[in-house]
Backbone bond lengths (Angstrom), bond angles and torsions (degrees), N, CA, C in turn:
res aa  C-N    CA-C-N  psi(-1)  N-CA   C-N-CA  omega(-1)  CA-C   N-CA-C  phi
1 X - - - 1.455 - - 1.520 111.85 -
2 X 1.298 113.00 2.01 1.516 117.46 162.83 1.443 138.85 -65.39
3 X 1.102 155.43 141.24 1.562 132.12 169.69 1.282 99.28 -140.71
4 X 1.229 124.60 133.23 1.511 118.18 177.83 1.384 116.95 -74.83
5 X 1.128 101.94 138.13 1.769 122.15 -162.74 1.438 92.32 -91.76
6 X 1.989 92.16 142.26 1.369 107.09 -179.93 1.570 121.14 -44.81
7 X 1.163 124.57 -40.85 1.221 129.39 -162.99 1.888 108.74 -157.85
8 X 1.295 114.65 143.17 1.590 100.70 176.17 1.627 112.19 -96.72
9 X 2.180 76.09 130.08 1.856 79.24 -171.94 1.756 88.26 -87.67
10 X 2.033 78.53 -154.82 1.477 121.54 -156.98 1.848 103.16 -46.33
11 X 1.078 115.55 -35.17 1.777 146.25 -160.28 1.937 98.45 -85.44
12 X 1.612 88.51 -65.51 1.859 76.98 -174.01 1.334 129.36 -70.63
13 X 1.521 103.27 -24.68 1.540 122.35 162.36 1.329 113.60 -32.60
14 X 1.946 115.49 -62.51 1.443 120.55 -147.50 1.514 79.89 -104.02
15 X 1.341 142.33 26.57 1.466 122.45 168.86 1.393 114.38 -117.95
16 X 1.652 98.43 -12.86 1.395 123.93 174.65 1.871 106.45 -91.12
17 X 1.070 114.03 -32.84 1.566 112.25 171.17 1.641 121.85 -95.48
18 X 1.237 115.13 0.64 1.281 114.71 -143.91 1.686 90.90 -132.67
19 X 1.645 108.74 -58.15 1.899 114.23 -168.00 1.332 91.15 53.46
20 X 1.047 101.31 -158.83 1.295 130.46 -137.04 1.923 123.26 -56.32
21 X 1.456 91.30 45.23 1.639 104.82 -154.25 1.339 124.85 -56.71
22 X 1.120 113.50 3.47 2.070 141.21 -178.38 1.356 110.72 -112.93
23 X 1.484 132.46 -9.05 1.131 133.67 -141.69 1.450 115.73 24.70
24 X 1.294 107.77 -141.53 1.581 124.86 -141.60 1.678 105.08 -103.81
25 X 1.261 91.71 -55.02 1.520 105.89 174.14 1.997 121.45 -42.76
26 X 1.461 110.78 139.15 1.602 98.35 -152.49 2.370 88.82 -93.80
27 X 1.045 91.56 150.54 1.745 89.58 -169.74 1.681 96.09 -59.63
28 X 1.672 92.60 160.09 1.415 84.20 168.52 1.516 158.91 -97.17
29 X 1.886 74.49 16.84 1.756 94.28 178.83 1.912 92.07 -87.47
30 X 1.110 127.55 -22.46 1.490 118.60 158.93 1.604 132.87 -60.96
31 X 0.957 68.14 -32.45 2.267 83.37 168.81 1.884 107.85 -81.98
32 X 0.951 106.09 -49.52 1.808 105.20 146.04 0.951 114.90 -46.68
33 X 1.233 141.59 -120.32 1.469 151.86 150.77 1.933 108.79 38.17
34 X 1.606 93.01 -66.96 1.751 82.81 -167.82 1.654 102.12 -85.40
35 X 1.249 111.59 5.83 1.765 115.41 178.32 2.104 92.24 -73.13
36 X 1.104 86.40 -51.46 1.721 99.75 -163.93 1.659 93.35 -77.74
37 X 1.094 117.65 -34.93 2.102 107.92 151.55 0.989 127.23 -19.54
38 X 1.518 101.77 -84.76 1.202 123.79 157.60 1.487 142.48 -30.95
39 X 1.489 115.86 -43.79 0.953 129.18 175.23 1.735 110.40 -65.32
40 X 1.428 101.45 -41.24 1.616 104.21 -175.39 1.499 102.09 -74.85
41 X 1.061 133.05 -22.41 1.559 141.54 -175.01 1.915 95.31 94.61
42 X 0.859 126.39 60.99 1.287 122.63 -178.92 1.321 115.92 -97.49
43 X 1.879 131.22 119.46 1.090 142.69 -142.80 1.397 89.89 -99.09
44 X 1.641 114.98 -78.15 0.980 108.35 -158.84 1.599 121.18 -119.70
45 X 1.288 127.46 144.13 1.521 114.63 -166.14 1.838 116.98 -113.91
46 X 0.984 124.96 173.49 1.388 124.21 145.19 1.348 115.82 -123.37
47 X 1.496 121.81 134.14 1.454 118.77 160.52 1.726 93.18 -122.08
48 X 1.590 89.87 125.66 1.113 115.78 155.91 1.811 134.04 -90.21
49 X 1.441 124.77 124.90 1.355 121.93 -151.62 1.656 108.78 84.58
50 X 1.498 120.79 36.50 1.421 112.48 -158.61 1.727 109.22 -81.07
51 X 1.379 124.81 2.88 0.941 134.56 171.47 1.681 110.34 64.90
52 X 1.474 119.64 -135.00 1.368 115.91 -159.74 2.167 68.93 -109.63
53 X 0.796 134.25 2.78 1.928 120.18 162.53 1.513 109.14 110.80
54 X 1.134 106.52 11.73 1.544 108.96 -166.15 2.032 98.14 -62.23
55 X 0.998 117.87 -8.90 1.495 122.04 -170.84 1.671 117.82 -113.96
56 X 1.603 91.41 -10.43 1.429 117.93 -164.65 1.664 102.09 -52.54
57 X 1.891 85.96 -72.69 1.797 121.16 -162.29 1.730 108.74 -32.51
58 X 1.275 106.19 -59.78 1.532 116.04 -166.59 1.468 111.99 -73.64
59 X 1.218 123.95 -8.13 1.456 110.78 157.09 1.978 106.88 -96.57
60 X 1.198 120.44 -28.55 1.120 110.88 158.73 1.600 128.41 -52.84
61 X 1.351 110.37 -53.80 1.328 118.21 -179.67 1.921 105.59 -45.10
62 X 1.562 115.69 -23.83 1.421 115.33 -169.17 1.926 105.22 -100.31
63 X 1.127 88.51 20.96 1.770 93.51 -178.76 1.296 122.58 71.15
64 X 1.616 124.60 34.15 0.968 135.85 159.76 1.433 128.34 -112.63
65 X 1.174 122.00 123.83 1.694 145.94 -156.18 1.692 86.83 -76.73
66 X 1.415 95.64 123.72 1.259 112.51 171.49 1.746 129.86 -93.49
67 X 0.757 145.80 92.69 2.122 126.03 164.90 1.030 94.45 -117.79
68 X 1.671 100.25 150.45 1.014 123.09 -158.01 1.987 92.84 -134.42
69 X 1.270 100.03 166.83 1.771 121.38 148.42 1.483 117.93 -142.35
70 X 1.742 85.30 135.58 1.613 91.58 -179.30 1.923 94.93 -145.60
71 X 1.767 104.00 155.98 1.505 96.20 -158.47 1.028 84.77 -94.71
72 X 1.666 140.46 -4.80 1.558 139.52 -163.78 1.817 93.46 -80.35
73 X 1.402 113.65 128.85 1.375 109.76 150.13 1.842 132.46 -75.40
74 X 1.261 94.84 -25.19 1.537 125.95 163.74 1.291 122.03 -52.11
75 X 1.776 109.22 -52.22 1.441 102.42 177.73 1.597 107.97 -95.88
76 X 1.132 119.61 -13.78 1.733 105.70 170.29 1.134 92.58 -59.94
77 X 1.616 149.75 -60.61 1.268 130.55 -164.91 1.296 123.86 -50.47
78 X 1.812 115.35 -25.51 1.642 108.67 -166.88 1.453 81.70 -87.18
79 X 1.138 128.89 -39.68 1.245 127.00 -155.49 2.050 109.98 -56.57
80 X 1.594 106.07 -45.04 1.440 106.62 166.71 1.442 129.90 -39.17
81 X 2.246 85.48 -56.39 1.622 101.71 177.81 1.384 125.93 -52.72
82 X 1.523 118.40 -37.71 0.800 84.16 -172.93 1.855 108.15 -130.09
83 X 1.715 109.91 27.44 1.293 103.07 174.41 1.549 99.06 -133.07
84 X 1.332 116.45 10.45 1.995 124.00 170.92 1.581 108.77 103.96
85 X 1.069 73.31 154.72 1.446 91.12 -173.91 1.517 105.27 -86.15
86 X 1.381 119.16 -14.37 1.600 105.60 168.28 1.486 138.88 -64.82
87 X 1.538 101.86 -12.56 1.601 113.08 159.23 1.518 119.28 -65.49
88 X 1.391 106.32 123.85 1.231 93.23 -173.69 1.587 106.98 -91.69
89 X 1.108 124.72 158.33 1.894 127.91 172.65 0.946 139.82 -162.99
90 X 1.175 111.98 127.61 1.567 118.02 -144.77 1.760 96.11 -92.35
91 X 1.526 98.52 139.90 1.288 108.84 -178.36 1.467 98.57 -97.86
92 X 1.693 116.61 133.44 1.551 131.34 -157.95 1.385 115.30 144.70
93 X 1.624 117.95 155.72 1.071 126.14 151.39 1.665 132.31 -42.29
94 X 1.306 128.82 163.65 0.870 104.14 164.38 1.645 122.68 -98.82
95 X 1.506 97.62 8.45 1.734 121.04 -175.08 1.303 90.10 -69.37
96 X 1.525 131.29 -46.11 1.306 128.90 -157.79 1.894 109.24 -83.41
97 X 1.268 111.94 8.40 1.878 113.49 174.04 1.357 112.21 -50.84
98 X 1.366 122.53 125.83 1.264 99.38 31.55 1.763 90.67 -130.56
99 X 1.522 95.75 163.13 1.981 110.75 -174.88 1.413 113.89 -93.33
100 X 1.163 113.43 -22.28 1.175 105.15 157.83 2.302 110.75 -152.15
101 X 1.528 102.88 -159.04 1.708 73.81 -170.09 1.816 98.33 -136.59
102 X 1.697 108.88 44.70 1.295 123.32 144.67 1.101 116.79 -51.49
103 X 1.232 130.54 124.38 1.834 127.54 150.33 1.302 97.65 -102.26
104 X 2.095 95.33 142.61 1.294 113.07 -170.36 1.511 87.69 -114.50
105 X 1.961 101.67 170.64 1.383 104.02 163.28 1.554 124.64 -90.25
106 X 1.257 115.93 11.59 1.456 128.31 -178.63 1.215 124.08 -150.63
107 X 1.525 145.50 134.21 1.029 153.29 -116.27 1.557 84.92 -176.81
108 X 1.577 112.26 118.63 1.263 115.10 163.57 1.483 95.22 -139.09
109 X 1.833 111.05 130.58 1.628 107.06 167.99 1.423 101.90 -134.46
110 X 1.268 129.94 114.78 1.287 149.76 178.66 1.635 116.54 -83.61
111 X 1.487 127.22 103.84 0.904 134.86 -177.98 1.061 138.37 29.92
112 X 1.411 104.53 55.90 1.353 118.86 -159.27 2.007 102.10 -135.95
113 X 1.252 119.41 -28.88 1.321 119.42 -164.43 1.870 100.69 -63.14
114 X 1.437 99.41 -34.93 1.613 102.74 -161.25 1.435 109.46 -81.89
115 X 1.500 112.39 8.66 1.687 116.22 173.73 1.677 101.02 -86.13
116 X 1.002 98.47 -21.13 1.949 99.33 -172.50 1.702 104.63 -82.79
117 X 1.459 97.05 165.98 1.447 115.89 171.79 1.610 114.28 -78.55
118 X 1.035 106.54 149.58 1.538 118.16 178.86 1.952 114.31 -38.76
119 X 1.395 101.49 -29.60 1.623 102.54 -176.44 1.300 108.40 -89.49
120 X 1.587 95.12 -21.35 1.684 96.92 -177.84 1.443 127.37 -86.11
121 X 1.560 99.04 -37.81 1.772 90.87 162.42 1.129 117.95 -80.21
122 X 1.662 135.46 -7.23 1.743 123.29 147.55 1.321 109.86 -54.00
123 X 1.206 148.93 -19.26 1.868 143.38 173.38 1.522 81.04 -96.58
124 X 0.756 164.00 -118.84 1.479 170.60 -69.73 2.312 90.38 -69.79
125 X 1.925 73.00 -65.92 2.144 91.74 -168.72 1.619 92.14 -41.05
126 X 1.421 106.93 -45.94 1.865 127.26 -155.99 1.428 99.49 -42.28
127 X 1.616 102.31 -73.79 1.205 129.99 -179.04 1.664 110.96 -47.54
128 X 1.338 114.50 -82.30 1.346 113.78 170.57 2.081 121.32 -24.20
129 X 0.978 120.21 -41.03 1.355 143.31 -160.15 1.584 103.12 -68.26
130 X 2.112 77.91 -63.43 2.055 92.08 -179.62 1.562 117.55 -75.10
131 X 1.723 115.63 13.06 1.532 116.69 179.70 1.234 96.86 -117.77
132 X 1.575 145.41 -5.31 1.314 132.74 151.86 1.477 121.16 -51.87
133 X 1.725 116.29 148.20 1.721 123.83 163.46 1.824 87.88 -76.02
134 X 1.627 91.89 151.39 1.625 104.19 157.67 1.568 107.99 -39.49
135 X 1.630 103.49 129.69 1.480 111.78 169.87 1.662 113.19 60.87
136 X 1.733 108.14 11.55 0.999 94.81 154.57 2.280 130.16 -83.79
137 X 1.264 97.33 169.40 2.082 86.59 170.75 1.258 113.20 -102.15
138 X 1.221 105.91 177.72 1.328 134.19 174.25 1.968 99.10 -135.86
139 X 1.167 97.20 141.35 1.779 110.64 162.95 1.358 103.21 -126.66
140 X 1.441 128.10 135.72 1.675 120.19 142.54 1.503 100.44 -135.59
141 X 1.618 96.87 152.75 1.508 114.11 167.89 1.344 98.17 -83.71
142 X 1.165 101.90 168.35 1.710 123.29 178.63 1.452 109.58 -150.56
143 X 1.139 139.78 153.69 1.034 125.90 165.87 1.479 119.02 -100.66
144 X 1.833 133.04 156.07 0.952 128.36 -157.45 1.595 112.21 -118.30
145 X 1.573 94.65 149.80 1.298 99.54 -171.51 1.887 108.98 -58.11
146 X 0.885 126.50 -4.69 1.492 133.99 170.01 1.424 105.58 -81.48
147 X 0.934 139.43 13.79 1.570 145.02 154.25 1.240 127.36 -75.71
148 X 1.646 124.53 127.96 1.342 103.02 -150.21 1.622 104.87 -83.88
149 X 1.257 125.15 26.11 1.294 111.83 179.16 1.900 110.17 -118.38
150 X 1.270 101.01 6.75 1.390 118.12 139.04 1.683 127.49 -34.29
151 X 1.607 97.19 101.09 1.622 91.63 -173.06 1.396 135.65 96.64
152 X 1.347 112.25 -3.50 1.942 154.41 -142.73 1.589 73.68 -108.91
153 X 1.362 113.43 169.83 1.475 161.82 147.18 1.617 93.64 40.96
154 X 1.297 133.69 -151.37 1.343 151.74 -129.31 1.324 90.52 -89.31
155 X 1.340 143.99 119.92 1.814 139.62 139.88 1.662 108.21 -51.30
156 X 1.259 85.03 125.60 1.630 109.16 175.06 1.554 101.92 -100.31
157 X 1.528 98.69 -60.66 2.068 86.61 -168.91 1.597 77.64 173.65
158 X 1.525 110.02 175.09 1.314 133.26 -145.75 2.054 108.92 -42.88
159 X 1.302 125.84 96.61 1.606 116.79 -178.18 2.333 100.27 61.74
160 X 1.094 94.50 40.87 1.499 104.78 166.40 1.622 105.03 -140.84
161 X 1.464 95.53 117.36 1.812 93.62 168.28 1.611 111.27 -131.69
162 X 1.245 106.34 160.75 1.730 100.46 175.55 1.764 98.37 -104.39
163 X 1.384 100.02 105.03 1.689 112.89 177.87 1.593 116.08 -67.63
164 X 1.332 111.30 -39.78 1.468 110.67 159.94 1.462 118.78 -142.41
165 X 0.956 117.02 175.90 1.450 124.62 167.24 1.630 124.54 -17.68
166 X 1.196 139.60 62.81 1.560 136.49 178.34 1.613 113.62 99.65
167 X 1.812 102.97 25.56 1.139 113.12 165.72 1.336 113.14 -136.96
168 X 1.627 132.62 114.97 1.158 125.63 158.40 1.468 128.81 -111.26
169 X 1.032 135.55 143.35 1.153 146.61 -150.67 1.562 114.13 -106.45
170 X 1.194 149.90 156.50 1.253 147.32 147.20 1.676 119.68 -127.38
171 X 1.241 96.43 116.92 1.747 93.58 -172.66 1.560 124.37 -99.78
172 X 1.474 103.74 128.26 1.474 96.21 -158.50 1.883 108.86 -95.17
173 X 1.225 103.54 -175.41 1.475 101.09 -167.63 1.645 85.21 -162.38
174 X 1.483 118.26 148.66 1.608 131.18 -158.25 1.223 88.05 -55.70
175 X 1.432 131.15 -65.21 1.614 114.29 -167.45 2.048 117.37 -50.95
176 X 1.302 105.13 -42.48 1.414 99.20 155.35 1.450 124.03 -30.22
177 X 1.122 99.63 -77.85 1.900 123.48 -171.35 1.631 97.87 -41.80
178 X 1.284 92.28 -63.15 1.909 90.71 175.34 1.602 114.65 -57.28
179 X 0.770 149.73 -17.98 1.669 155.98 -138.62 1.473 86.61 -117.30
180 X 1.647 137.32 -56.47 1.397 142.67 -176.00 1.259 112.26 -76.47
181 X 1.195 111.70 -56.65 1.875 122.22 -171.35 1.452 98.04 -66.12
182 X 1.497 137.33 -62.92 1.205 127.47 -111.53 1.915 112.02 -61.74
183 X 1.512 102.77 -29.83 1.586 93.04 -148.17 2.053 76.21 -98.12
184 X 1.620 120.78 13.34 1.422 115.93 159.60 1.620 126.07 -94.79
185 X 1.322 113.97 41.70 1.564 127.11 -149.69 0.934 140.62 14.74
186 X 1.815 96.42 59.66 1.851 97.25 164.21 1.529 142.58 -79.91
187 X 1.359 92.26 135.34 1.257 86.59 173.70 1.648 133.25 -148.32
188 X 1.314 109.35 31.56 1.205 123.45 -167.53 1.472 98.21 -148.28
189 X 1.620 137.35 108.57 1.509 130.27 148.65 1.746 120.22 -99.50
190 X 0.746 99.43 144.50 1.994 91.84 -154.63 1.997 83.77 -130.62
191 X 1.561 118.95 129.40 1.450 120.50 173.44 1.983 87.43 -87.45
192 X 1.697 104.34 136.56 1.262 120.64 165.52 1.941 112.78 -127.82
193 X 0.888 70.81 167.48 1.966 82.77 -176.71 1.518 108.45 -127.31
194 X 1.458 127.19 82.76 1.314 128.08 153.01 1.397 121.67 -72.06
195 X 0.728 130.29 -130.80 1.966 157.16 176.50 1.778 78.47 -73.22
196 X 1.479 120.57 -63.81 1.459 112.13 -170.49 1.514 102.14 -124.18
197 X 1.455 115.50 164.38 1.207 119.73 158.75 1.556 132.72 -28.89
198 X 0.874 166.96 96.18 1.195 159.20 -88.73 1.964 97.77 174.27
199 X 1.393 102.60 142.34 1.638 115.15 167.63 1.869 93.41 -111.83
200 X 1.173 102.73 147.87 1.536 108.23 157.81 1.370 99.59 -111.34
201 X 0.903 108.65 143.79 1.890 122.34 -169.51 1.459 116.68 -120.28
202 X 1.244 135.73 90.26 1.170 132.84 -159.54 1.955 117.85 -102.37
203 X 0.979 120.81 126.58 1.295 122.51 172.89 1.354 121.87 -146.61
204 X 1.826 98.82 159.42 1.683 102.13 178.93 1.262 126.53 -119.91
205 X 1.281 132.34 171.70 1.358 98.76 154.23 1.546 109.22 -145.51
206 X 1.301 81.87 153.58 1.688 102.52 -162.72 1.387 115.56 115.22
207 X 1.208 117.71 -160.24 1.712 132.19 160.19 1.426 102.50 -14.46
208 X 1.349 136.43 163.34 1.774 147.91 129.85 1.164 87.31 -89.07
């Protein structure tokens, strides 16, 4: 499920210089996340942006079937080494969803929506939404405009900046979250504290 990519971007670069740059430990809006998995009885998931898996293990470890997409060819490999090769993962963007046309009952995307452009995390929610079972979720972190790098480096366009070199950011704030999520059944925004301020963003679809 690999194909070698035209050229190595921004992602394979720093996964190829960097490994294992999160360590091991799974974040802790993921230790949330597969608690509230669990709770729904949720079998099988997708995380998209799944990196080298550091977020993977702990919903696996609870008997839930993992695939993932990540655009790094680098970290699907650590990700095999060192969490199996039975995850399957599709090498790609996540602009390019969907990879295949399973719907899961869980949807986890970890800080990854707020790297995209405004058109792109509308296909991202789109996409994500139309690969849930009825009444299955979705979670994503986001990061929050209460972060101190809020407002930092290059203006892109409305609460979007490019903080460094081939990374721009967009920082959301509840009226945001509502403005993207709403008509993708949200209904849960939860304030978290990673590395940065962080929203957990919760939605369903179907019934409440």
């Amino acid at each position: 499920m690999i194909n070698e990519p035209e050229k190595p971007g921004f992602w394979e670069l720093s996964f190829i210089e960097k490994k294992e740059m999160w360590g091991f430990e799974p974040a802790k809006s993921a230790v949330l996340t597969k608690d509230f998995f669990v709770e729904k009885a949720v079998k099988n998931m997708l995380i998209p942006g799944i990196g080298y898996g550091r977020n993977a293990q702990v919903f696996k470890d609870n008997g839930i079937a993992v695939t993932g997409i990540e655009i790094s060819k680098t970290a699907i490999e650590m990700a095999w080494k060192y969490y199996g090769t039975d995850m399957i993962i599709f090498h790609g963007s996540v602009t390019d969803m969907p990879f295949d046309n399973h719907q899961y009952d869980g949807i986890f995307c970890y800080a990854l929506i707020h790297l995209l452009s405004e058109s792109e995390r509308e296909k991202l929610i789109r996409d994500c939404y139309d690969q849930l079972t009825e009444n299955g979720y979705m979670v994503f972190t986001a990061i929050s405009k209460e972060a101190p790098t809020y407002g930092k480096g290059k203006f892109v366009s409305t609460d979007r900046y490019e903080i460094f070199d081939g990374v721009k950011m967009f920082f959301y704030d509840k009226e945001s979250i509502k403005a993207e999520f709403s008509k993708a059944g949200l209904f849960e925004i939860t304030e978290i504290t990673e590395n940065y301020p962080f929203f957990l963003i919760t939605c369903k679809k179907g019934g409440k």
